[in-house]
Residue frames as a rotation matrix with the C-alpha (Angstrom) as fourth column:
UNK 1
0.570 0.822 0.000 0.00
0.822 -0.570 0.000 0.00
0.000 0.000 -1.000 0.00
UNK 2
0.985 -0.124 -0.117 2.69
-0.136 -0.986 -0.096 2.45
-0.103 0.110 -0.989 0.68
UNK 3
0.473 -0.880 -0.038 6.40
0.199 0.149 -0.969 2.59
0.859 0.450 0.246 -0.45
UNK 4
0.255 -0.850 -0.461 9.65
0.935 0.339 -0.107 1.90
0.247 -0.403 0.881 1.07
UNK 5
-0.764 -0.190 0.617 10.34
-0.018 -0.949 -0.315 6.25
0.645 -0.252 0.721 1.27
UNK 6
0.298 0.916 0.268 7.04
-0.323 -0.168 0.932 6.01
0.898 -0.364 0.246 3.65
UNK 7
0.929 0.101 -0.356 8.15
0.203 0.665 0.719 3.89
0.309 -0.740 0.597 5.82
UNK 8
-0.102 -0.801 -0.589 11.22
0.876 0.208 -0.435 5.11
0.471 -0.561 0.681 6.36
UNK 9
-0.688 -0.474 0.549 10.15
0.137 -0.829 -0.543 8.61
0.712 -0.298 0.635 6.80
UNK 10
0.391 0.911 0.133 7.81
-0.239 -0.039 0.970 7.42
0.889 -0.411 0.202 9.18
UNK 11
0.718 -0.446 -0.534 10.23
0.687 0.577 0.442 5.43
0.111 -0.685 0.720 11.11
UNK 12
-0.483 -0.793 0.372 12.53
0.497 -0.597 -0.629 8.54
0.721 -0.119 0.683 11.20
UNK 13
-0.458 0.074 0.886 9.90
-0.362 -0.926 -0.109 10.69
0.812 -0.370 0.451 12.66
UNK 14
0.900 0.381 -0.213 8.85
0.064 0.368 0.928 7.96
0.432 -0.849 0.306 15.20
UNK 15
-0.271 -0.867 -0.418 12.96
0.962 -0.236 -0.134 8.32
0.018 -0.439 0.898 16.49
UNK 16
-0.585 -0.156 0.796 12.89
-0.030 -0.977 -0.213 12.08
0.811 -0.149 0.566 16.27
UNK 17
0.165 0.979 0.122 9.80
-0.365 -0.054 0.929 11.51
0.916 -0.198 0.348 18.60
UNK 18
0.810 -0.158 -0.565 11.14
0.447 0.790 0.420 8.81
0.380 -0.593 0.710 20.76
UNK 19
-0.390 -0.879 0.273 14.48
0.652 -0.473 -0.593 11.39
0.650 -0.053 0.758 20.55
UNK 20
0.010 0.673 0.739 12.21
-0.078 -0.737 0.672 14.17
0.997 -0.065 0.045 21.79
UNK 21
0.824 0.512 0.244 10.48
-0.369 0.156 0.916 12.56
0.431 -0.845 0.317 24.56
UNK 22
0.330 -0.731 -0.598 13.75
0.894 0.445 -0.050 10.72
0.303 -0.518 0.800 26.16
UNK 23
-0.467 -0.876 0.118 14.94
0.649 -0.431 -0.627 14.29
0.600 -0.216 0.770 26.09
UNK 24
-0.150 0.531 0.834 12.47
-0.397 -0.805 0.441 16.02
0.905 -0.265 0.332 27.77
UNK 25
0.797 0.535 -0.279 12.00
-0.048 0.517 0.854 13.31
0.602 -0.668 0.438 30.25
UNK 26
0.047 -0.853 -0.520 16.07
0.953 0.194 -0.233 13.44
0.300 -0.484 0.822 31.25
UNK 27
-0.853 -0.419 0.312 15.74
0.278 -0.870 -0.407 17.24
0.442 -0.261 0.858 31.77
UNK 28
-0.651 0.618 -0.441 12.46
0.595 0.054 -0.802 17.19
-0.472 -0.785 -0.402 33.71
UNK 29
-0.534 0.674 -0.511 10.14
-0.715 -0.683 -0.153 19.32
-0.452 0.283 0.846 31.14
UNK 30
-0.243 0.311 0.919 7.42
0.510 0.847 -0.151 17.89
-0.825 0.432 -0.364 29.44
UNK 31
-0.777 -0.613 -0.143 7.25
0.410 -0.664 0.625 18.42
-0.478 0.427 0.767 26.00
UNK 32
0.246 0.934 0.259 4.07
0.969 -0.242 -0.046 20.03
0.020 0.262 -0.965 25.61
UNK 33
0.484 -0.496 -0.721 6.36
0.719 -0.243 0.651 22.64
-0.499 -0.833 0.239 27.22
UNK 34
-0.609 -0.780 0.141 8.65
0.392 -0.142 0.909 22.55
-0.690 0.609 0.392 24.63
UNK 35
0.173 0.745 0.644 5.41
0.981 -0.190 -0.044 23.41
0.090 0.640 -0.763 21.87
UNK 36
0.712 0.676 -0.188 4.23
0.697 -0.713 0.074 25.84
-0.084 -0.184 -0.979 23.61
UNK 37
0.180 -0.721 -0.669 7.71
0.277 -0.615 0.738 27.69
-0.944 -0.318 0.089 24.03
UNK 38
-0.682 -0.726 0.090 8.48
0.394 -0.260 0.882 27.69
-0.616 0.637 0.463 20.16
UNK 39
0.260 0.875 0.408 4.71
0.923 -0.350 0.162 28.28
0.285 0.335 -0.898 19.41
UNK 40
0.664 -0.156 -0.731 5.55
0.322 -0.823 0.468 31.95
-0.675 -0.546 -0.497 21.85
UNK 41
-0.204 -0.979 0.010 8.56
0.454 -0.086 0.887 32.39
-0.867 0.186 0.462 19.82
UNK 42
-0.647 0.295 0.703 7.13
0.718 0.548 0.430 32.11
-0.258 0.783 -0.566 16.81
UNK 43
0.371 0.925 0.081 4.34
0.925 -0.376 0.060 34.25
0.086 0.052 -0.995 17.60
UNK 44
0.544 -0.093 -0.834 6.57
0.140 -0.970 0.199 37.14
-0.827 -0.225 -0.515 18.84
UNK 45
-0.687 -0.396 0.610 8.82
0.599 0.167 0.783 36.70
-0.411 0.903 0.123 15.39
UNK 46
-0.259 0.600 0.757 5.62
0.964 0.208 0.165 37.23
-0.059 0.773 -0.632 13.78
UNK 47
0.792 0.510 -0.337 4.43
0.573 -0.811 0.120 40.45
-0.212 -0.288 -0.934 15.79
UNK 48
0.195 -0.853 -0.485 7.87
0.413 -0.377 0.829 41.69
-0.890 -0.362 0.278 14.83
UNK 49
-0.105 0.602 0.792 7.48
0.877 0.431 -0.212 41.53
-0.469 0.672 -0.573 11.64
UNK 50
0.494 0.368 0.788 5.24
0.852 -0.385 -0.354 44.15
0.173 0.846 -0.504 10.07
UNK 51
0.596 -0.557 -0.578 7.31
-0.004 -0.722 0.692 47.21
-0.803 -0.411 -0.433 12.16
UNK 52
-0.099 -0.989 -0.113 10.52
-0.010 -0.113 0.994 46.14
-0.995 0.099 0.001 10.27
UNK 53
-0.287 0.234 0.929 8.79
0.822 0.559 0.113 45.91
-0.492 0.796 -0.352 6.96
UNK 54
0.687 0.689 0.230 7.20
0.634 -0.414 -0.653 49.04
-0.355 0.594 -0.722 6.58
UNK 55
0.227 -0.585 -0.778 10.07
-0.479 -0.763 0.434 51.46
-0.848 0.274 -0.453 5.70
UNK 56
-0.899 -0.379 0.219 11.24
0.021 0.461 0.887 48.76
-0.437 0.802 -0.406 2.82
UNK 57
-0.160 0.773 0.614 7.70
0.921 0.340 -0.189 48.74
-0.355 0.535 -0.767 1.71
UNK 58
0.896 0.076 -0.438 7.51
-0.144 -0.883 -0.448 53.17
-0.420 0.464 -0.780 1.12
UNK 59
-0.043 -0.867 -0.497 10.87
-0.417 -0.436 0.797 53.23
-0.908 0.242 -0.343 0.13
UNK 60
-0.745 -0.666 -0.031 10.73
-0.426 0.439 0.791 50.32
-0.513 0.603 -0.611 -2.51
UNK 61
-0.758 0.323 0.567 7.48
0.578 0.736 0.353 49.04
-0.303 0.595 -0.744 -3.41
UNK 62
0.319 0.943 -0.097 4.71
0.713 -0.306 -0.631 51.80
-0.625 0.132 -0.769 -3.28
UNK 63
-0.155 -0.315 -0.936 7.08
-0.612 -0.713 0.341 54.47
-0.775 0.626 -0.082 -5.51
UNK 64
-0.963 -0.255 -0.086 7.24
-0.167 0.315 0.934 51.28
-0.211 0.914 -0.346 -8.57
UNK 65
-0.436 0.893 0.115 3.27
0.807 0.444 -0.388 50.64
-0.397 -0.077 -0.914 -7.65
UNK 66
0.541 0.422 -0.728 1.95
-0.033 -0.853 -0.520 54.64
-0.841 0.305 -0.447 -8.39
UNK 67
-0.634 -0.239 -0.735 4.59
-0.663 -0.322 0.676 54.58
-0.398 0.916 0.046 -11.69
UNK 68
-0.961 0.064 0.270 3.07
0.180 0.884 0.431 51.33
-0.211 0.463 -0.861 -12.65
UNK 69
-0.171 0.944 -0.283 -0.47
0.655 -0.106 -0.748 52.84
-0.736 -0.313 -0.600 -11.87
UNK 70
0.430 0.349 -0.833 -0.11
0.016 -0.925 -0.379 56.48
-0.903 0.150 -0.403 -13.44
UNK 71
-0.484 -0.865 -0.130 1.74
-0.059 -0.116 0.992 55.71
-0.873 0.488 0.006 -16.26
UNK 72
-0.609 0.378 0.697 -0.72
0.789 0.205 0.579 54.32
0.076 0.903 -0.423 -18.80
UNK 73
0.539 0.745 -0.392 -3.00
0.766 -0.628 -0.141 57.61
-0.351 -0.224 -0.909 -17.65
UNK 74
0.138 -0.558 -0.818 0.00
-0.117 -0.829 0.546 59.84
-0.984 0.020 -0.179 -18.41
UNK 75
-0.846 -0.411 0.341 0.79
0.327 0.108 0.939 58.32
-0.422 0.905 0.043 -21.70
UNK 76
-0.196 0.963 -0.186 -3.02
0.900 0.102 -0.423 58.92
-0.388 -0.250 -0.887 -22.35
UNK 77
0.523 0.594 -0.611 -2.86
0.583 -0.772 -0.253 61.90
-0.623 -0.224 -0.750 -21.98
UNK 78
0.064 -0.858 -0.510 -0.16
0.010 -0.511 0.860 62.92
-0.998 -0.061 -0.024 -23.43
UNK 79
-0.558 0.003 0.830 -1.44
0.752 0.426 0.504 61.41
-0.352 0.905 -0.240 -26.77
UNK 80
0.278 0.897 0.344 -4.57
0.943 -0.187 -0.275 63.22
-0.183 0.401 -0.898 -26.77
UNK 81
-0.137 -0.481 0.866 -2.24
0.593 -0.740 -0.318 66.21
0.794 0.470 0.387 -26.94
UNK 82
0.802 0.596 -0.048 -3.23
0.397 -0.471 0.788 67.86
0.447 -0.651 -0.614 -23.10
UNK 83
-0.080 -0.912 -0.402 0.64
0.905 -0.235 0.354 69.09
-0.417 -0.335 0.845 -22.64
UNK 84
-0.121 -0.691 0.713 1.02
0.975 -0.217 -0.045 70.98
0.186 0.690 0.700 -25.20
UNK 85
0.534 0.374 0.758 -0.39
0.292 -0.923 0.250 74.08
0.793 0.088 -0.602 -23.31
UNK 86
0.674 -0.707 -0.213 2.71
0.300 -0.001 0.954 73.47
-0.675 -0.707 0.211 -20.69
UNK 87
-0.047 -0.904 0.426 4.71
0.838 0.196 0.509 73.64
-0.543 0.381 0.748 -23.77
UNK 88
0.379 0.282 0.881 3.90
0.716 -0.693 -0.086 77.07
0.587 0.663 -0.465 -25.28
């Protein structure tokens, strides 16, 4: 029913598991413990996050978003001949 790469990477992550739990049990935490701590991590990573993003987002993506935006409006215009009273 399933292949020989199943079974082994099943039988790896029953050792990582079995690795796990031996270690938590020699250092007295259980590892629900251990979840919850890199879940917290994790979470404060995340909340970090958008802070350190926004300056790279004005600096670099919303200036190439408004050319990308206003350009075909400028060319537009520019056809229909609405400069040329800047240029006189």
């Amino acid at each position: 029913m399933f292949g020989a790469g199943f079974v082994l990477f099943t039988f790896r992550d029953n050792w990582s598991w079995v690795g796990q739990r031996l270690k938590a049990e020699a250092v007295g935490t259980p590892v629900q413990e251990g979840r919850e701590t890199r879940m917290m991590e994790a979470e404060k990573k995340a909340a970090a996050l958008p802070p350190k993003l926004t300056v790279p987002l004005i600096v670099f993506f919303l200036p190439v978003l408004f050319i990308v935006i206003i350009s075909p409006a400028i060319i537009k215009i520019g056809q229909t001949g609405a400069f040329d009273a800047f240029t006189r």
